[in-house]
N, C-alpha and C positions, 0 to 999 in steps of 0.2 A: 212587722215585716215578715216576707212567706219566708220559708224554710229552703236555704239553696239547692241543701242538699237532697230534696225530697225526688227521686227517681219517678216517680207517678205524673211528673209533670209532663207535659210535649214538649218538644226540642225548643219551640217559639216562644211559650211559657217561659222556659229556662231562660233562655237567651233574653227574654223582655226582663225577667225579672234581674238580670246580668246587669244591662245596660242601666236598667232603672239605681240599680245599688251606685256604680260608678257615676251616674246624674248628681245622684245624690252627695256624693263623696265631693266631688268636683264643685259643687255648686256652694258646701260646706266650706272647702278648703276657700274659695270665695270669697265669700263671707266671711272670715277672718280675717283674708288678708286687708279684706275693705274697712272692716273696723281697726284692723291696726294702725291703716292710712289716718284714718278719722282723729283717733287716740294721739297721731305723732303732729295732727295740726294745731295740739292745745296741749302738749305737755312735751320735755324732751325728750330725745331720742333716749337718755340712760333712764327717765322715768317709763316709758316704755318699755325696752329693756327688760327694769326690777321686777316692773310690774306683768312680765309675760314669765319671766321665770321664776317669781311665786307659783302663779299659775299652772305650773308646768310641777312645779313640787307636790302640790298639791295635789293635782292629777295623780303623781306617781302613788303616794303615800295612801290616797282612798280611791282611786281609779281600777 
């Protein structure tokens, strides 16, 4: 991914590469929330849950 902060860019540059990041983010956040949907159609709501805040420990502890 380009460098935000590079000054060399044109203003449209920037701003494309702006939008594009927040695409991305948005489209990310998405996708999670869609496989969570997925995940609570075959397990319960507290294995869910367990199972995201492992995840989330984990993230902290090597993220």
């Amino acid at each position: 991914m380009p460098d935000h902060h590079d000054d060399r860019r044109s203003p449209l540059s920037r701003l494309a590469a702006q939008e594009e990041a927040l695409y991305l983010r948005r489209s990310s956040t998405r996708f999670l929330e869609c496989a969570i949907h997925l995940c609570v159609t075959h397990m319960t709501l507290g294995e869910v849950a367990d199972l995201l805040e492992q995840e989330a420990r984990q993230l902290r502890q090597h993220g």
